[in-house]
C-alpha positions as a LaTeX table, in Angstrom:
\begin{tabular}{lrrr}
\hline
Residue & $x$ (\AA) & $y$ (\AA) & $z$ (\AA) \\
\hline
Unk1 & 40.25 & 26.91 & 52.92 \\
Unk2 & 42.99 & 25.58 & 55.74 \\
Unk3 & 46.37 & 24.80 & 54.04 \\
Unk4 & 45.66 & 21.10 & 55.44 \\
Unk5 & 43.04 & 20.91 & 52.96 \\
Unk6 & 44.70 & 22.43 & 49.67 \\
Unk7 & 47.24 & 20.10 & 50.02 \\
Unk8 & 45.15 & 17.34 & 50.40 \\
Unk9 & 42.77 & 17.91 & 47.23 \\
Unk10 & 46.54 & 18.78 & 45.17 \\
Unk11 & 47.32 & 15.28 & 46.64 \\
Unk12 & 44.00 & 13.86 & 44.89 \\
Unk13 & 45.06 & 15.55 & 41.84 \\
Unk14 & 48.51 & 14.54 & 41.32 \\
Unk15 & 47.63 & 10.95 & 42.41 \\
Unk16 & 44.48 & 10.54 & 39.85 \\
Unk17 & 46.37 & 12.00 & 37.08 \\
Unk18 & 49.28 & 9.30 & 38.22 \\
Unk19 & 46.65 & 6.38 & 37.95 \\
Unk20 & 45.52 & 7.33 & 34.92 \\
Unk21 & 49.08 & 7.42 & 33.58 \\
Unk22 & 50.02 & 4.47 & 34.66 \\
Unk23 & 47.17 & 2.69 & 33.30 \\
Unk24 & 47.70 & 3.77 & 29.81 \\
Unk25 & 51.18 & 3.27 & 30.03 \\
Unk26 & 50.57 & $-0.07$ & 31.50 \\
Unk27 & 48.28 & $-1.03$ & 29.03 \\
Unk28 & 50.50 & 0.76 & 26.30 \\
Unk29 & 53.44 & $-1.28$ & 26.61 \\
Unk30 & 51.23 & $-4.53$ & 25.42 \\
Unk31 & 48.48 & $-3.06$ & 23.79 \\
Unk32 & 47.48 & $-0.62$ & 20.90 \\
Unk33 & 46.11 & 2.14 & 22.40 \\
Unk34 & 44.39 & 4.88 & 20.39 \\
Unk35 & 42.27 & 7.56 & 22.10 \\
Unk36 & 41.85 & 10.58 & 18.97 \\
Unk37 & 38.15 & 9.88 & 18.27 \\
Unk38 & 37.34 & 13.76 & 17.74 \\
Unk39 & 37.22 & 15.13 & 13.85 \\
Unk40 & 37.10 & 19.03 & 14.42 \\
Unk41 & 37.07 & 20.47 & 10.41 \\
Unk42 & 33.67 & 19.29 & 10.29 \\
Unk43 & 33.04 & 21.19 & 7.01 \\
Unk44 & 34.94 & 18.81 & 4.98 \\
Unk45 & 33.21 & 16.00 & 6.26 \\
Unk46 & 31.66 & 14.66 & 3.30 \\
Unk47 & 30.67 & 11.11 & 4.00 \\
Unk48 & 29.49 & 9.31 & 7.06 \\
Unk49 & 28.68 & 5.37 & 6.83 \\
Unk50 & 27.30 & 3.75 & 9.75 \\
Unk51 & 26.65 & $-0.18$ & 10.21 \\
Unk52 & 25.42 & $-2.55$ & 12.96 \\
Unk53 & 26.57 & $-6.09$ & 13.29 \\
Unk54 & 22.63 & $-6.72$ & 12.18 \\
Unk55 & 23.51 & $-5.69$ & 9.17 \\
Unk56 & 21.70 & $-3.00$ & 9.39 \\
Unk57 & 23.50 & 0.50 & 7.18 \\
Unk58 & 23.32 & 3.81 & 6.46 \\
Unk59 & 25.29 & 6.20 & 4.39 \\
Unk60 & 24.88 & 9.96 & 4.48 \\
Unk61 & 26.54 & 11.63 & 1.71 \\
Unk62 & 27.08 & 15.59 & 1.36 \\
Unk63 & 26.00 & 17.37 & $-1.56$ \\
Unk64 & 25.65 & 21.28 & $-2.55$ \\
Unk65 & 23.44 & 22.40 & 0.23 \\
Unk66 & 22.20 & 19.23 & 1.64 \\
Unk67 & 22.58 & 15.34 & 2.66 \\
Unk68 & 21.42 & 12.35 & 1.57 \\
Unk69 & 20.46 & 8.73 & 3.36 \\
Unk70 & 22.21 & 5.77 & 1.51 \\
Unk71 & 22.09 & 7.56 & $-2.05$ \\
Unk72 & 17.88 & 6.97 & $-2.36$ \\
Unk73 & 16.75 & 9.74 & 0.36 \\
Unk74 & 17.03 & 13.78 & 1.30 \\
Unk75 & 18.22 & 13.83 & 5.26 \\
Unk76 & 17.28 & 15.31 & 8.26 \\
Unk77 & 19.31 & 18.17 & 8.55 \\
Unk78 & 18.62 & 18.38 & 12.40 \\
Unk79 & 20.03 & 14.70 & 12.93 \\
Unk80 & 22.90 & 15.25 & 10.85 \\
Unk81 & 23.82 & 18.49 & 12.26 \\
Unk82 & 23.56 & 16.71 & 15.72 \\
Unk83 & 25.93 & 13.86 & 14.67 \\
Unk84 & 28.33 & 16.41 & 12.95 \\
Unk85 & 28.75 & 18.28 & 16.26 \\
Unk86 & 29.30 & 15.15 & 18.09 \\
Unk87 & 31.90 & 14.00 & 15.64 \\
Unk88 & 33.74 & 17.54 & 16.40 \\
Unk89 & 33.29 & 17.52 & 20.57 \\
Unk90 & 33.40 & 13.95 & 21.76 \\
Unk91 & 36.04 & 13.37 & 23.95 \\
Unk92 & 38.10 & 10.92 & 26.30 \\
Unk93 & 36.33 & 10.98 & 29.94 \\
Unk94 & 38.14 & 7.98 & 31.44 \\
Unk95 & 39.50 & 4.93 & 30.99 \\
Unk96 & 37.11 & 2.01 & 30.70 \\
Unk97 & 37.50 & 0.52 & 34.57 \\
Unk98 & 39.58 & $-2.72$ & 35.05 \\
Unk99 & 36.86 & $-4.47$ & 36.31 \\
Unk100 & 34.33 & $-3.72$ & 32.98 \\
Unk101 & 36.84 & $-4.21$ & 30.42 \\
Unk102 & 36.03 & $-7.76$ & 29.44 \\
Unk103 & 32.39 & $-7.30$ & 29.34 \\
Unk104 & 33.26 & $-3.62$ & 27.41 \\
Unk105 & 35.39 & $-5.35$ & 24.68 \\
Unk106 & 32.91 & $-7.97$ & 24.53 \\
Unk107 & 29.64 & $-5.69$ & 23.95 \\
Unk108 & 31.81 & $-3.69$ & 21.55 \\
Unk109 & 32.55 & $-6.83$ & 19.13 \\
Unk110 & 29.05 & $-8.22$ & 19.77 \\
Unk111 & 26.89 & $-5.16$ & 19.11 \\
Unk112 & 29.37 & $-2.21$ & 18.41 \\
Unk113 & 28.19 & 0.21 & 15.70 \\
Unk114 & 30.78 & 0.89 & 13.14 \\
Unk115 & 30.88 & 4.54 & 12.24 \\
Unk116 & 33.37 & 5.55 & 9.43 \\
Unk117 & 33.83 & 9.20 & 8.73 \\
Unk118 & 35.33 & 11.21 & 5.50 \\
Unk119 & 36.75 & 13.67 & 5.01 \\
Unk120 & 36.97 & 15.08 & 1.05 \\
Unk121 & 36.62 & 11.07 & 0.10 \\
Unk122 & 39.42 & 9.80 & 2.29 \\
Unk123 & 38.49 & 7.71 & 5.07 \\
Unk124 & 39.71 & 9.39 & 8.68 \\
Unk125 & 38.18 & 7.65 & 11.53 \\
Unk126 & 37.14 & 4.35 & 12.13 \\
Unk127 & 35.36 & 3.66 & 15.50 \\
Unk128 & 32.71 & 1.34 & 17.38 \\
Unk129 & 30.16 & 3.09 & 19.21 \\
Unk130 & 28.77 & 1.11 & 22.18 \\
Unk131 & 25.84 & 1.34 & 25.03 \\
Unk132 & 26.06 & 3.57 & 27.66 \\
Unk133 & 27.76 & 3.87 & 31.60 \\
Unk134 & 26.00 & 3.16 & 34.45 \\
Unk135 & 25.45 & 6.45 & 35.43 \\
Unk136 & 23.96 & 7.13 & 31.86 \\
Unk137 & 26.73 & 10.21 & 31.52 \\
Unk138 & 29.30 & 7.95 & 29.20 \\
Unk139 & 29.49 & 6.37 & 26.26 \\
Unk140 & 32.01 & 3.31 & 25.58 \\
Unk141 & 33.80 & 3.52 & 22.41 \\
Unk142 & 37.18 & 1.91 & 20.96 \\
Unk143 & 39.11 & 3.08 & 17.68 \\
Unk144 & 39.16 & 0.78 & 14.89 \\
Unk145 & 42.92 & $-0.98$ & 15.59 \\
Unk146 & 43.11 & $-0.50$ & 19.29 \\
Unk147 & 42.93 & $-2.71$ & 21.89 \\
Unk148 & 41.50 & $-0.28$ & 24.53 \\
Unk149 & 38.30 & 1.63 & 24.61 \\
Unk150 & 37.18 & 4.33 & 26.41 \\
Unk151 & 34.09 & 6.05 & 28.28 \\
Unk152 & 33.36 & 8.83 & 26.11 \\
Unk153 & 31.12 & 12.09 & 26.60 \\
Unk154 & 30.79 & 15.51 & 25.08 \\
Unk155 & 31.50 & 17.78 & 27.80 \\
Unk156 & 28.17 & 20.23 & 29.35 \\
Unk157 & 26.19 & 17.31 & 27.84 \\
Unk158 & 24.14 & 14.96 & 30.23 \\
Unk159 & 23.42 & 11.94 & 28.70 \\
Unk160 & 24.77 & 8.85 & 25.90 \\
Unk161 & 25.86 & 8.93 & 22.62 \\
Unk162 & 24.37 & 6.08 & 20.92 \\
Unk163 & 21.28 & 7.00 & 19.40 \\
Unk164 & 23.28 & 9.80 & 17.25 \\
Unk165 & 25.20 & 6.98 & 15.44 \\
Unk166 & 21.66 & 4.99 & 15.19 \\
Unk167 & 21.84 & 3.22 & 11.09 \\
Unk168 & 17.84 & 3.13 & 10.98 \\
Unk169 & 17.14 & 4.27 & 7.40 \\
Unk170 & 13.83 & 5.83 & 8.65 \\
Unk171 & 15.23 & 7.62 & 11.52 \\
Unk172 & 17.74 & 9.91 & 9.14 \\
Unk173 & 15.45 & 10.53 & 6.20 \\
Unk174 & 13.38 & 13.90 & 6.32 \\
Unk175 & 9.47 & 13.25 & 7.79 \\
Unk176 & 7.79 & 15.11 & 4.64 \\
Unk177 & 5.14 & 14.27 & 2.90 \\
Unk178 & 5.13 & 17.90 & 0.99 \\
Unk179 & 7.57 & 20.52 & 0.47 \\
Unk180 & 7.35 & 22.81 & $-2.59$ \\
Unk181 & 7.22 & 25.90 & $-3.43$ \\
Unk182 & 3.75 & 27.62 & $-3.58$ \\
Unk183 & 4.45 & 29.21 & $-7.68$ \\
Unk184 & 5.61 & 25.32 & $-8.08$ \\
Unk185 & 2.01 & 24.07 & $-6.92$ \\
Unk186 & $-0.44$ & 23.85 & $-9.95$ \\
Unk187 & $-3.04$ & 21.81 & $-7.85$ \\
Unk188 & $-4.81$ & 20.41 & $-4.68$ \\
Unk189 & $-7.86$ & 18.06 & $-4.65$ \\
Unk190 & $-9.09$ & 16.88 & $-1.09$ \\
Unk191 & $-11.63$ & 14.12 & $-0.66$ \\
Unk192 & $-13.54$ & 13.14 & 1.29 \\
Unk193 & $-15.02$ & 9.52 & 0.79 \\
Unk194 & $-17.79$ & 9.69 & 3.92 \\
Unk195 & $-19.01$ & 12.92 & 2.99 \\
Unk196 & $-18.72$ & 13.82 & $-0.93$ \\
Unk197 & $-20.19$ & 17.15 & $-0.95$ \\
Unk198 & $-17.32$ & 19.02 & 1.32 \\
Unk199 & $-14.58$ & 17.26 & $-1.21$ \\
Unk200 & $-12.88$ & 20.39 & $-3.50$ \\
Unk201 & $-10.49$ & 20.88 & $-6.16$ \\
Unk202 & $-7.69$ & 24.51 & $-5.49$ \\
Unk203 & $-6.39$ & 25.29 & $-8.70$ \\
Unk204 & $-3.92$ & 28.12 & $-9.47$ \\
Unk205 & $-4.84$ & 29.88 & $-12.99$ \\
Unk206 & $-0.92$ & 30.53 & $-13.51$ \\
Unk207 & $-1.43$ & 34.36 & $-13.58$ \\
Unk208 & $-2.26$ & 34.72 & $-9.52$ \\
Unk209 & $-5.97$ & 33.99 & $-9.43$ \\
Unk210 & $-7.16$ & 30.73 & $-8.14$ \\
Unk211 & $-10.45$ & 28.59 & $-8.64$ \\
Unk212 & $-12.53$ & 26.35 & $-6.73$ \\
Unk213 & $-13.96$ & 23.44 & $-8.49$ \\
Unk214 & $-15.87$ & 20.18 & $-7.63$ \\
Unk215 & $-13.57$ & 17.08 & $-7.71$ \\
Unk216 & $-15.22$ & 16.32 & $-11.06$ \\
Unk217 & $-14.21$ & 19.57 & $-12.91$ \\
Unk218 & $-17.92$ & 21.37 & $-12.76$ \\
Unk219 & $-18.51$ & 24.96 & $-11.23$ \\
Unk220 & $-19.29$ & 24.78 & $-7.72$ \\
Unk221 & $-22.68$ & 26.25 & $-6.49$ \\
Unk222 & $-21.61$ & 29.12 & $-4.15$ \\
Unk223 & $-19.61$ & 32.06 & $-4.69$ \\
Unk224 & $-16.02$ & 31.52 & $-3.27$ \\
Unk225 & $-13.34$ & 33.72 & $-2.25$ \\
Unk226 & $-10.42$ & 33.16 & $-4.72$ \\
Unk227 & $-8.09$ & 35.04 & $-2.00$ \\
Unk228 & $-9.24$ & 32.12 & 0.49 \\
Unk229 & $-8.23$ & 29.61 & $-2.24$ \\
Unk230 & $-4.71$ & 31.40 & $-2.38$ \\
Unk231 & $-3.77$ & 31.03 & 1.40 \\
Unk232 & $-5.37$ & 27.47 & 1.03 \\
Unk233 & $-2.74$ & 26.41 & $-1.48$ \\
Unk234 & 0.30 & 28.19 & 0.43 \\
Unk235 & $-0.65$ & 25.88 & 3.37 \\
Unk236 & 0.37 & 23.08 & 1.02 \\
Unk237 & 3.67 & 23.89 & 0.39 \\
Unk238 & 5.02 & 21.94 & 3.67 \\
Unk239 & 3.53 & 19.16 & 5.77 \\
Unk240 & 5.47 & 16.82 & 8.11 \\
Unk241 & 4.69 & 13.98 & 9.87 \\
Unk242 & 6.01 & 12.38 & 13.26 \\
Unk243 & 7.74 & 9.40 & 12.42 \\
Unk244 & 7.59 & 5.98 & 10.33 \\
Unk245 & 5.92 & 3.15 & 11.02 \\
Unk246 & 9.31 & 0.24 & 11.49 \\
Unk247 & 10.36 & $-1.48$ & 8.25 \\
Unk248 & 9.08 & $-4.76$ & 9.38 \\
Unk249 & 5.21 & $-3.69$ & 9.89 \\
Unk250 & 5.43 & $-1.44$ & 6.90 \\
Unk251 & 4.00 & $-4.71$ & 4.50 \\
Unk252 & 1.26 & $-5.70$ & 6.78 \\
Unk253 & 0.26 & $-2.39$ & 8.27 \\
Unk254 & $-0.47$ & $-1.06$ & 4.80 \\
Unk255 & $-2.12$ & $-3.74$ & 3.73 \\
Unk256 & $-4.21$ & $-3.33$ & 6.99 \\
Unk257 & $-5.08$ & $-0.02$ & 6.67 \\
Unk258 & $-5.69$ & $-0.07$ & 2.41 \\
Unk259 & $-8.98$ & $-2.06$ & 3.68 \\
Unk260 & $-10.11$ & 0.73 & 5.75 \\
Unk261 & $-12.06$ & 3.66 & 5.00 \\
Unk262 & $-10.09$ & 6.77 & 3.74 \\
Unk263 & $-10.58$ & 9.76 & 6.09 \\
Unk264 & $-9.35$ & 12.04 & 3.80 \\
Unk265 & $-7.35$ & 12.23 & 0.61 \\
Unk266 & $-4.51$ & 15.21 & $-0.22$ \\
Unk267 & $-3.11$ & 15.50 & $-3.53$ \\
Unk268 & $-0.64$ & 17.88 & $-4.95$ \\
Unk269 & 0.36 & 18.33 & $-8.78$ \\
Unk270 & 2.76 & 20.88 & $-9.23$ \\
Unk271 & 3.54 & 22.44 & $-12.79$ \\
Unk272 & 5.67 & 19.83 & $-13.61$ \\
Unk273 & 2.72 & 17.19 & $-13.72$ \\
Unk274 & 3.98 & 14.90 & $-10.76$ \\
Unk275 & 1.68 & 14.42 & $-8.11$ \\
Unk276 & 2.20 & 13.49 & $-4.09$ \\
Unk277 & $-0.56$ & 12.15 & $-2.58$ \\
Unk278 & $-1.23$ & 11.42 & 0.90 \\
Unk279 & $-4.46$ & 9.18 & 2.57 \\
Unk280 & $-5.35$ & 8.87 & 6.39 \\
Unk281 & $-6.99$ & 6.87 & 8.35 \\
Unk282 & $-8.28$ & 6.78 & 11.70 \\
Unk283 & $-5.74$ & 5.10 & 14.32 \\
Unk284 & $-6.98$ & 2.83 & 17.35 \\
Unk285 & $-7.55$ & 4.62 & 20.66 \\
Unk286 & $-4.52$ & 2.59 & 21.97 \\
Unk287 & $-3.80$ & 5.15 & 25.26 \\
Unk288 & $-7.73$ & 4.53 & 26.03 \\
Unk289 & $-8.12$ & 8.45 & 26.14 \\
Unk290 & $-11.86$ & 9.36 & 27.41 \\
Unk291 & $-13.93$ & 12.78 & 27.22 \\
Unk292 & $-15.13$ & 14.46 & 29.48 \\
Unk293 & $-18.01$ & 12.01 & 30.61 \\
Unk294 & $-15.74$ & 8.96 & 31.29 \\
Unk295 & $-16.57$ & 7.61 & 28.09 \\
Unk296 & $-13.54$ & 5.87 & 25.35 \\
Unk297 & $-13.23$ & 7.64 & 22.30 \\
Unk298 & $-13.23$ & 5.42 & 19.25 \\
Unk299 & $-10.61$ & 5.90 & 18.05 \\
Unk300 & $-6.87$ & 7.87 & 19.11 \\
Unk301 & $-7.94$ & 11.90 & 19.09 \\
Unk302 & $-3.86$ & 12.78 & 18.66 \\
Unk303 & $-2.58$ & 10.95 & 15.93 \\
Unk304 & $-3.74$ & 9.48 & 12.81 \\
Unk305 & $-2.36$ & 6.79 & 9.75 \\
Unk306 & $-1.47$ & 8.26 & 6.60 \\
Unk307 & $-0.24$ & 6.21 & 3.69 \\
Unk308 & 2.24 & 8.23 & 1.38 \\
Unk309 & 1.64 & 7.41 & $-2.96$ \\
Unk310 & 0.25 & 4.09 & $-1.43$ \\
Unk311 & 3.69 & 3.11 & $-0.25$ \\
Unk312 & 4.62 & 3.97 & 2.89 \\
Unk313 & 2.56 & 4.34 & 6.55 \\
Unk314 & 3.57 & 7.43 & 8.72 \\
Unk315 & 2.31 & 8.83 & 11.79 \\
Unk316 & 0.54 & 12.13 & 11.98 \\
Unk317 & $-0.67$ & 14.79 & 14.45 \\
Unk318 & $-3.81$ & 16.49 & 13.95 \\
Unk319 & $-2.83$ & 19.48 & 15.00 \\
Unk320 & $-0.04$ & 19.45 & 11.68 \\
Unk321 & $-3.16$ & 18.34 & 8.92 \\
Unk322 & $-6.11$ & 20.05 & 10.48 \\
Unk323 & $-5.23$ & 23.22 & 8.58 \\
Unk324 & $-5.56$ & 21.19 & 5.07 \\
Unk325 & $-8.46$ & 19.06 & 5.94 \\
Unk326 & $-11.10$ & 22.07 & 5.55 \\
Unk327 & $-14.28$ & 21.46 & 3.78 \\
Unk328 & $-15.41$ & 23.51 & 0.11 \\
Unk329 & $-18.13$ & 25.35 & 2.39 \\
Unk330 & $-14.97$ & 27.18 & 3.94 \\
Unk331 & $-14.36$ & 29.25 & 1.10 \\
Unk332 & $-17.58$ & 30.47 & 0.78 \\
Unk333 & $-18.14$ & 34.30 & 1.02 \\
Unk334 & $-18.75$ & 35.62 & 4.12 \\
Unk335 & $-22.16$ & 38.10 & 3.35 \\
\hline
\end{tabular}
């Protein structure tokens, strides 16, 4: 590189560090200006609370080996573990420019999320989290007492902030509709409403055999492969789902779907007597997939309703319950 041209990029340098001196000292010497978002002792985080100006909140609370969602729910460890890292690495990448700073401060006070972090039950930050830079590479943020905010980032990361500091209830509590321990699992009855006769009952004797029964208690007609029965019931130990129907179609969507047919009911009692039950139903072909021959399929062939203890509607993938949804014919032995 010429000399010419090292001393022109050190002349950049100098000059942009200058600017961005001046402006903080400018804006210092009238305003509050506090820039130390980052918390980097993550571990004794205990307490996050999060709040839109919808009123819309969520509190995630740490306990022995886990977190919870506003003191009712278990939470995603994979969100938390994603805001928990931002907390640590977000950092200053500019100044807000002169020219966005009134809209900035406005969008902040209109629709800033408050997020208010903990650490061993004191309260150490206090920030609004805002929408995101043109270039989709910054996030705008201002400390809770100062007058200027900044465009924030994490750096190596491409992208905005936001949606980790999201206070949607459903969006931070774990997508589970079982998770037990297969010794803890005393029971599984599948039914099938449309077709009776491939509905079962997989019990677990409590001394590591395991029976096949009709849904009504009698002996079914076949011999069955209690090994079969075994792996059947350590499929049950976990089954997720994709996401949660929204809060305000939760009412009429299970209403909806309590009127349709029942593709197929899972239940689980474990040894302490409590049960978890899950129903499905067929969803509407909404994309307007076809086979092969041009022709719609009735209904979606990805993704199915399932209603949770009659309470709440979540989305499923086949491909996650098609390994429980097997018929009693399956565990037949093979001659």
């Amino acid at each position: 590189m010429k000399k010419t041209n090292v001393i022109l990029v050190v002349l950049v340098v100098v000059l942009a560090g200058i600017g961005i001196t001046v402006y903080l000292t400018r804006n210092s010497d009238s305003k509050k200006v506090y820039r130390d978002f980052a918390v980097q002792d993550t571990a004794s985080i205990d307490k996050i609370f999060l709040a839109d100006k919808s009123n819309k909140t969520v509190l995630l609370e740490r306990k022995d080996n886990y977190w919870t969602v506003n003191e009712k729910y278990k939470a995603r460890r994979d969100f938390v573990n994603i805001l928990l890292e931002t907390l640590c690495k977000v950092e200053v990448k500019s100044p807000v420019p002169e020219s966005k700073l009134k809209k900035v401060l406005s969008d902040l006070s209109v629709s800033g999320i408050k997020a208010e972090i903990y650490q061993k039950g004191e309260l150490v930050k206090t920030y609004y989290v805002g929408g995101v830079t043109d270039d989709n590479t910054g996030t705008y943020m201002i400390m809770e007492g100062s007058d200027v905010p900044f465009i924030m980032h994490i750096p190596g990361f491409n992208g905005f902030l936001t949606i980790r500091y999201i206070p949607e209830v459903n969006e931070w509590r774990e997508r589970q509709v079982f998770n037990y321990n297969v010794k803890d699992i005393a029971k599984v009855t599948v039914e099938y409403p449309s077709m009776p006769e491939a509905s079962f009952v997989a019990v677990s004797n409590g001394d590591n055999t395991f029976s096949l029964t009709n849904v009504d208690g009698s002996a079914v007609d076949f011999e069955y492969d209690g090994l079969l029965v075994k792996e059947y019931m350590s499929r049950c130990k976990f089954l997720g789902f994709e996401a949660y129907i929204m809060d305000e179609l939760q009412e009429s969507k299970r209403d909806s779907l309590l009127k349709q047919p029942v593709v197929a009911k899972i239940s689980v009692l474990d040894t302490k007597g409590k049960t978890q039950a899950l129903k499905t139903y067929y969803r509407q072909n909404i994309n307007q997939a076809m086979d092969d021959d041009g022709k719609l399929y009735e209904y979606d062939i990805d993704r199915l309703y399932g209603i949770i203890n009659d309470k709440e509607v979540v989305l499923l993938q086949y491909y996650i319950i098609d390994p429980l949804t097997v018929k009693k014919s399956d565990f037949a032995v093979k001659n």
